[in-house]
N, C-alpha and C positions, 0 to 999 in steps of 0.2 A: 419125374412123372410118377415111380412109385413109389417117392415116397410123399408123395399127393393122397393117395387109397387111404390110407389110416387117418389122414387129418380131414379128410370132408366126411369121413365115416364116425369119428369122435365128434367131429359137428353137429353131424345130422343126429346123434344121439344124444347129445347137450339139448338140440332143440328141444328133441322129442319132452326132455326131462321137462324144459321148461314149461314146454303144451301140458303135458299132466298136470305139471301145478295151480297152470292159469285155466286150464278145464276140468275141475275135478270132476265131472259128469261125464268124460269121456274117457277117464282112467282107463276103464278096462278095455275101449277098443284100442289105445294106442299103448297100452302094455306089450300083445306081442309083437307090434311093430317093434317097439324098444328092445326088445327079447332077440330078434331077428339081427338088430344092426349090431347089437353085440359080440354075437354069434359072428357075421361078416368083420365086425374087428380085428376081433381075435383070430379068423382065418388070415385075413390081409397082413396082420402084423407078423405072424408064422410066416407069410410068404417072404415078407420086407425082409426079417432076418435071414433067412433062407440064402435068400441074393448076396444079399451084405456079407454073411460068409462062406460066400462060393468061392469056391479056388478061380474062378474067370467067371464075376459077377458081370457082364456086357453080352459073354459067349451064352450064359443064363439064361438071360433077359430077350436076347435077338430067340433062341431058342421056345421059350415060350409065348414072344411072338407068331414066331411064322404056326406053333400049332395053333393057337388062338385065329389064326387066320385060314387055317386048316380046317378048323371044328367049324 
């Protein structure tokens, strides 16, 4: 599941590239979306590795569930 976050987030900013190209009229309002998902990459993939090297990546994970379900 997380390591889903990085690859629908690399997706959706491949789209975007491609919407720029095939709208060049719309460039500039789907630049900082494209700005934005990046931004969200680069956090998600911080997170991914994060986990990956926990000393009890599961104990992590259950953890920032229950506060995600907290918040």
């Amino acid at each position: 599941m997380v390591e889903m976050i990085p690859v629908a987030e690399a997706a959706g900013f491949t789209a975007g590239c491609l919407a720029i190209h095939a709208a060049q009229d719309w460039a500039e309002a789907l630049t900082p979306l494209l700005a934005y998902l990046v931004f969200a990459l680069a956090v998600c993939l911080m997170i991914v590795a994060g986990i990956q090297h926990a000393s009890d990546p599961e104990q992590l994970v259950a953890m920032m569930t229950q506060a995600m379900a907290t918040y």
